[in-house]
C-alpha positions in Angstrom: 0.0 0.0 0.0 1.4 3.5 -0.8 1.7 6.3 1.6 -0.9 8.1 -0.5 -3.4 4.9 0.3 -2.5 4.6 4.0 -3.6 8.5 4.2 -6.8 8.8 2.7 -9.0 7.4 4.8 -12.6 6.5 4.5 -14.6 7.8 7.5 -18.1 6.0 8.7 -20.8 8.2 9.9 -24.4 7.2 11.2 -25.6 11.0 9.5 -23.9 13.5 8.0 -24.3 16.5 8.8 -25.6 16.6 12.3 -26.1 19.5 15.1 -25.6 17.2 17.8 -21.8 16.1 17.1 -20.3 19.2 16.3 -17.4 17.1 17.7 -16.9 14.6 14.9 -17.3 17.2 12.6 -14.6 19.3 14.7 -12.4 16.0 14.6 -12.8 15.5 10.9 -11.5 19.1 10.4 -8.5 18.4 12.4 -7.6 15.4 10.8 -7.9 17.3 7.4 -6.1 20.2 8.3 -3.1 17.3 9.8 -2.7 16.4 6.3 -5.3 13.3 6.0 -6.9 13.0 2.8 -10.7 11.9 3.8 -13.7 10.9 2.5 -17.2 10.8 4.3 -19.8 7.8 4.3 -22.7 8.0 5.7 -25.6 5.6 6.3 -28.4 8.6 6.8 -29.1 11.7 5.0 -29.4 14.8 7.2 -32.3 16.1 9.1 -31.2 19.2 10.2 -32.2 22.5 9.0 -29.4 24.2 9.6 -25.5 23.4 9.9 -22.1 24.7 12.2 -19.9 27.0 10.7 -17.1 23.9 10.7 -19.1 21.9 8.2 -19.0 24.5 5.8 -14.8 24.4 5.9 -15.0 20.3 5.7 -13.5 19.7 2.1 -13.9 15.8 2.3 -16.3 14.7 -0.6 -19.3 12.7 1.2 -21.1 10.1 0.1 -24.5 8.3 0.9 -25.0 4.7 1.5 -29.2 3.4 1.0 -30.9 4.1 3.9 -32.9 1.4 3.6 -32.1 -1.4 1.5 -34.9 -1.4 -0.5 -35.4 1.7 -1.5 -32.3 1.3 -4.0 -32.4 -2.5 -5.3 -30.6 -2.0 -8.0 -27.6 -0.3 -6.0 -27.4 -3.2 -3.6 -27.7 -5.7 -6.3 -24.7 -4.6 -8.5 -23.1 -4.6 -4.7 -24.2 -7.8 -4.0 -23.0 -9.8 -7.3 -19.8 -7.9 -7.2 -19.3 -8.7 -3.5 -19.8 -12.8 -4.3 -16.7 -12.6 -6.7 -14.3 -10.9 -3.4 -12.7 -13.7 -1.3 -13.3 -11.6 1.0 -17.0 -11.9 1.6 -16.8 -15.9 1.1 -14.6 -15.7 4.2 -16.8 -13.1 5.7 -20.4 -14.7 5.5 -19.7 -18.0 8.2 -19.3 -14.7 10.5 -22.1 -12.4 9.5 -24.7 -15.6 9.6 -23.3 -16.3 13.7 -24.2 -12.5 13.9 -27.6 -12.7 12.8 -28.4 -15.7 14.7 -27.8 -13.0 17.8 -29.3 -10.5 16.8 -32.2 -11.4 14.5 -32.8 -8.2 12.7 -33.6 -6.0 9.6 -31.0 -3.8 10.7 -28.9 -6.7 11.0 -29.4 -7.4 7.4 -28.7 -3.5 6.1 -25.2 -3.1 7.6 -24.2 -6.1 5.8 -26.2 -4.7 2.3 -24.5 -1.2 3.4 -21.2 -2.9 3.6 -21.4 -4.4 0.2 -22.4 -1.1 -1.3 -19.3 0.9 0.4 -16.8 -2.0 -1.0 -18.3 -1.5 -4.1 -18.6 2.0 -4.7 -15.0 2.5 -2.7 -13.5 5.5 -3.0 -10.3 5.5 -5.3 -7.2 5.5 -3.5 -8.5 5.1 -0.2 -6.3 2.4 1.8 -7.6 2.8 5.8 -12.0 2.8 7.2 -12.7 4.7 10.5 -15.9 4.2 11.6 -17.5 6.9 14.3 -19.6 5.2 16.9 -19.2 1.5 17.7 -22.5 0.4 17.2 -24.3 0.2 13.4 -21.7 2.8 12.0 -18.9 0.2 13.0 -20.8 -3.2 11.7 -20.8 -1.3 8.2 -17.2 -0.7 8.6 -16.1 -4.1 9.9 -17.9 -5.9 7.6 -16.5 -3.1 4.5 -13.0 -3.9 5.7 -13.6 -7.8 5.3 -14.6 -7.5 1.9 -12.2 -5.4 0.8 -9.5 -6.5 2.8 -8.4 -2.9 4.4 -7.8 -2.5 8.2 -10.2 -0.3 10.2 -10.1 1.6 13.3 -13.1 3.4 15.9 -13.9 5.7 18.0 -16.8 4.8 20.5 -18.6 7.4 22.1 -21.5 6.8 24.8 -25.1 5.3 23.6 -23.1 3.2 21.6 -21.1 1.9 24.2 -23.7 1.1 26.9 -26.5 0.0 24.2 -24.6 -2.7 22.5 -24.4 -6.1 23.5 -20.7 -7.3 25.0 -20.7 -10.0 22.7 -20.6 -7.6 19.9 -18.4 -5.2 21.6 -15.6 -7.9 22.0 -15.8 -8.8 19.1 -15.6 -5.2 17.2 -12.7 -4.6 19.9 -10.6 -7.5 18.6 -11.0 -7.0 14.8 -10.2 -3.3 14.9 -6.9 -2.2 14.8 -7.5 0.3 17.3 -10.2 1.9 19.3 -10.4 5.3 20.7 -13.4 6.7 23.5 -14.1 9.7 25.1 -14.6 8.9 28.6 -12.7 7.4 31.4 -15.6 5.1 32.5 -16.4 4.5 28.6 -12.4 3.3 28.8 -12.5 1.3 31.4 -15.7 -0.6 30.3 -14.3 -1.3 26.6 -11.0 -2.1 28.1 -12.2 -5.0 30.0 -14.3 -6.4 27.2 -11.4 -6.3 24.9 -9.8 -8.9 27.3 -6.0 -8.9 27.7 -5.0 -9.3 24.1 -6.6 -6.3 22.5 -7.2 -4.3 26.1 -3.6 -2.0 25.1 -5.3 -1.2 21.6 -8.2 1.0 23.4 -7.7 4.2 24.0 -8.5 7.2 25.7 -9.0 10.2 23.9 -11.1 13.5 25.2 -12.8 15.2 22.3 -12.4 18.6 23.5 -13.2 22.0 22.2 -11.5 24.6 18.8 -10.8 26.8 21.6 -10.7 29.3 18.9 -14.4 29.2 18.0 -14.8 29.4 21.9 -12.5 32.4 22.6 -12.4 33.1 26.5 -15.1 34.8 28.2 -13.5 38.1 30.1 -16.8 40.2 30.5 -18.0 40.4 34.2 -21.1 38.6 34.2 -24.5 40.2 36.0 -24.9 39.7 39.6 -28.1 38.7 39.1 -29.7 37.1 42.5 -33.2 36.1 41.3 -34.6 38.8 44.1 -35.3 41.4 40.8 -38.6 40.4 38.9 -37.6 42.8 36.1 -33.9 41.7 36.3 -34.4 37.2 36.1 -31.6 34.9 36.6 -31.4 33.6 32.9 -30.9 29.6 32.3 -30.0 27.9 29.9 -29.7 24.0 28.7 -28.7 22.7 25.0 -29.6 19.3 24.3 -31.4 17.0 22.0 -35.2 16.0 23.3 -34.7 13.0 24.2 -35.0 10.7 27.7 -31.1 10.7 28.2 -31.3 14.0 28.7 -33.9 14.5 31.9 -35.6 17.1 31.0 -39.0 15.9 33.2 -36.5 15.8 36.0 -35.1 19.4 35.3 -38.7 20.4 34.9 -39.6 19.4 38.2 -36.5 20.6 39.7 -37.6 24.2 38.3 -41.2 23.5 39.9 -40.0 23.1 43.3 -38.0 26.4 43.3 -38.6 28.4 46.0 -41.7 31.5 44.7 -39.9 34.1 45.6 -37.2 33.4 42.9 -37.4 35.4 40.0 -35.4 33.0 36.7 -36.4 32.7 33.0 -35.1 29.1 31.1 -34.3 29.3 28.1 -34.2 25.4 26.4 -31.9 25.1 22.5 -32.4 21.4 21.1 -34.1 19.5 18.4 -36.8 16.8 18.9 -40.0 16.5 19.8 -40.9 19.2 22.9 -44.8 18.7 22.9 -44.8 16.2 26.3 -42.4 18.6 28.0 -44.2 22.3 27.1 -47.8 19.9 28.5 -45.4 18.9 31.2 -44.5 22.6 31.9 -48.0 23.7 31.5 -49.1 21.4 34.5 -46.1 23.0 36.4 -47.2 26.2 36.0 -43.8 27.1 34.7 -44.9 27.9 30.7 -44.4 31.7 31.2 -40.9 31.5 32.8 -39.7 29.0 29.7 -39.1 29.8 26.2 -38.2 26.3 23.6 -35.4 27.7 20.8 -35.5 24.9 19.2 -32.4 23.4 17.0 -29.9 26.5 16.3 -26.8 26.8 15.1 -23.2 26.8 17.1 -22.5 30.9 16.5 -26.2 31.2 18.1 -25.8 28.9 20.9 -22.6 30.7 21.7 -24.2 34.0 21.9 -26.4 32.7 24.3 -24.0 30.9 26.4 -23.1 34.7 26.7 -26.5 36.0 27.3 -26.7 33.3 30.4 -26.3 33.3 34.2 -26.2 29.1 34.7 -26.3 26.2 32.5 -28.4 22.9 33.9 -28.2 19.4 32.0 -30.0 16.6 34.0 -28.5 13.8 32.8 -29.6 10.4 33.3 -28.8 6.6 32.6 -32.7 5.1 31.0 -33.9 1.5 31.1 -32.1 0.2 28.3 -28.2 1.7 29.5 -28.6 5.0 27.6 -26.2 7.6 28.8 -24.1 10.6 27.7 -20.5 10.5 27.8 -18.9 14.1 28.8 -21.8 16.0 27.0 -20.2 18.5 24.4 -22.2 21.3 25.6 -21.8 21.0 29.3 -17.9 21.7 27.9 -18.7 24.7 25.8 -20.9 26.0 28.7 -17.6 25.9 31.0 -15.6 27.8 28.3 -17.4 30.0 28.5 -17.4 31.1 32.2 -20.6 29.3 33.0 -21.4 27.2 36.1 -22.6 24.2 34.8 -25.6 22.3 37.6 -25.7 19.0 35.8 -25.5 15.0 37.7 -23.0 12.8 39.0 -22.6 10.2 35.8 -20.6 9.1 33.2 -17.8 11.3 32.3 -19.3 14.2 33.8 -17.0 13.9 37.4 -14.0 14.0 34.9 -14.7 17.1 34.4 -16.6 18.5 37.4 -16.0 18.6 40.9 -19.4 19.2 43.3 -18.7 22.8 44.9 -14.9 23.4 42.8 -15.4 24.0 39.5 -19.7 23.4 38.9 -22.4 21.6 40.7 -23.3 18.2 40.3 -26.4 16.2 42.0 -27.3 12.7 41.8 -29.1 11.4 38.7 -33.3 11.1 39.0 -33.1 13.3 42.1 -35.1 16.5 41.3 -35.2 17.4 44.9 -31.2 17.8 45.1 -31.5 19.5 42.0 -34.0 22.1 42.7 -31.6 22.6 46.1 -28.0 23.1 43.5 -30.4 25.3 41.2 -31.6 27.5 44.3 -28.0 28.1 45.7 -26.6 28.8 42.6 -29.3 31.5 41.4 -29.1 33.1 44.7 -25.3 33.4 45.2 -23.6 35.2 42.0 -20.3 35.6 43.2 -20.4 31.7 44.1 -21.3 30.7 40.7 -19.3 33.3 39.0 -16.2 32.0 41.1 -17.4 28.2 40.0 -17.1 29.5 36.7 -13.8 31.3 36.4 -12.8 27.4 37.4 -14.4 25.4 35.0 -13.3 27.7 32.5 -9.6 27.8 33.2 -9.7 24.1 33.2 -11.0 23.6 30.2 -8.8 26.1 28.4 -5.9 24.1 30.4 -7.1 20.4 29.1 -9.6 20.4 26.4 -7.9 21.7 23.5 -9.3 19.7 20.6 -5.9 20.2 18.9 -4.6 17.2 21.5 -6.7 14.4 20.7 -6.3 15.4 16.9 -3.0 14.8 17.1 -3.4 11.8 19.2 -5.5 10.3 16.7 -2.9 11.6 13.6 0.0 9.4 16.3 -2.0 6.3 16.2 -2.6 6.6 12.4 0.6 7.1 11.9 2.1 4.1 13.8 -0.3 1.7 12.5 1.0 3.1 9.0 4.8 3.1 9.6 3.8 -0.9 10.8 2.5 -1.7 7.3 5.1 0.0 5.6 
């Protein structure tokens, strides 16, 4: 394989491009400006309005696999009968069927038709897959690499990790060159799976933030005390409408604020708000919220500005759901803001209770309401928290670091095949 091949690299995405992971697009940037030659797949189209600033600079070509098999038959049947004629399908097949005995699926059946239209329609040149997100993203991949007999490498992020079944984990863990995640606990988790013989391939890798779209924030903020009806705390959250998220339990939390407080909340997300504006109704808390909606990264930056306090009231759901070290809680902190969020995850990384934000147990609107209250009604406490947060931040999550960690372990695995 020429250098050339080793370093163009095909990367996998579930959708492309996406709001809510400014941080692979931020990643993918870095990798291009490092010298990588990329191209993007993606196995959805996007459903965003708008777009970030970065995706406009992304020069990578991108590419769509079907969405759903069936909806372009003749694209996965000129896959398919150029697939049977690669040795590496024949030897990949014994392995897909032990799959779908386990996990008895359509969706099952589409990675593998997904697969056979990336080898397919590969993208000249290319000599390397990297698959973001461990779960259906990195089936495509694994079973792309097979057939066209190219190594591949992942990065696994949150609800992929704690979603997937360990058999499928282990097994993704041994076959890829290397993995890299986002979180200690995320680590630690994959680590073990991998067992001793691939445990020193995973690797931990914080995204962190273009501190350069997040310059520092030196204004004094308002010593707002929520004693001033005409002057409200303001609050803020980003985050997609969905359960992970625990927005019924911030919700609550606000409804058991003391009366006398005077706060406006201001929510920035896509999804589906309808239960939580009914929820809010029943509150009595409609007046006090406004719902932005999906915006933009230059918008939600102004706002971080605009703000007094950041809440995010993570949560682990029935089926292992979770956040990693939630993007925004990081921008938040950047920014000067105290971040009230929960004990989870890779949010301790980060945060320390009463040092640099507030953090409460998951679930537990009561303790909640209690960090909310003494953080509206003691500015200089929260400003202080938030001088903190933002000086660590600006000390350890430079994105530029795990960019170049991720161009070092590239560039060992290609200096081995050389």
């Amino acid at each position: 394989m020429t250098l050339a091949a080793r370093r163009k690299v095909v990367i996998v995405v579930k959708g492309y491009p996406r709001l809510s992971e400014t941080f692979i697009a931020q990643e993918i940037r870095g990798l291009e400006l490092a010298g990588l030659d990329l191209e993007i797949v993606a196995l959805r189209h996007p459903t965003d309005r708008k777009r970030h600033a970065v995706h406009a600079e992304i020069t990578a070509p991108v590419h769509y696999l079907p969405e759903y098999l069936h909806q372009e038959p003749g694209r996965v049947l000129r896959a398919l009968w150029s697939g049977l004629r690669r040795p590496g399908l024949r030897g990949l097949w014994r392995d897909f069927l032990a799959d779908l005995r386990r996990d008895r699926t359509r969706n099952r059946v589409r990675r593998l038709g997904q697969a056979l239209v990336l080898a397919h329609e590969w993208p000249e040149g290319a000599g390397w897959l990297h698959a973001h997100f461990i779960h259906t993203p990195a089936s495509v991949a694994e079973y792309a690499a097979r057939i066209v007999g190219l190594p591949w490498t992942v990065s696994a992020h949150a609800k992929d990790i704690w979603t997937s079944p360990d058999w499928e984990l282990a097994q993704k863990l041994r076959s890829a060159r290397w993995t890299v995640t986002c979180t200690e606990s995320g680590h630690t988790h994959l680590q073990q799976l991998a067992g001793s013989a691939a445990a020193s391939r995973v690797h931990l890798s914080y995204h962190g933030l273009n501190l350069e779209r997040f310059p520092p924030h030196e204004r004094a903020r308002p010593l707002r005390d929520g004693s001033q009806p005409e002057d409200p705390v303001q609050l803020l959250s980003v985050g997609r409408v969905v359960p992970k998220k625990g927005y019924d339990v911030l919700l609550d939390a606000l409804a058991q604020l003391p009366k006398d407080l005077h706060w406006r909340f201001v929510h920035v997300g896509g999804g589906d708000t309808t239960e939580l504006r009914a929820q809010a109704d029943r509150l009595g808390l409609s007046e006090r919220i406004e719902w932005r909606g999906a915006l933009d990264q230059s918008e939600v930056l102004a706002l971080y500005d605009q703000s007094d306090l950041f809440a995010l009231a993570c949560r682990i759901t029935a089926d292992g759901d979770r956040d990693g070290l939630p993007n925004v809680l990081v921008e938040a902190a950047s920014q000067g803001l105290t971040c009230v969020s929960t004990a989870i995850s890779g949010i301790p990384e980060l945060f320390r209770d009463g040092e640099n934000g507030l953090l409460v147990p998951p679930e537990d609107s009561v303790a909640l309401s209690q960090a909310l209250a003494h953080a509206i009604c003691d500015p200089a406490m929260r400003n202080e928290l938030g001088k903190v947060a933002q000086q660590k931040v600006r000390k350890t999550l430079d994105y530029h670091a795990s960019v170049a960690q991720l161009v070092d372990l590239f560039e060992q695995e290609w200096t081995v095949i050389a």
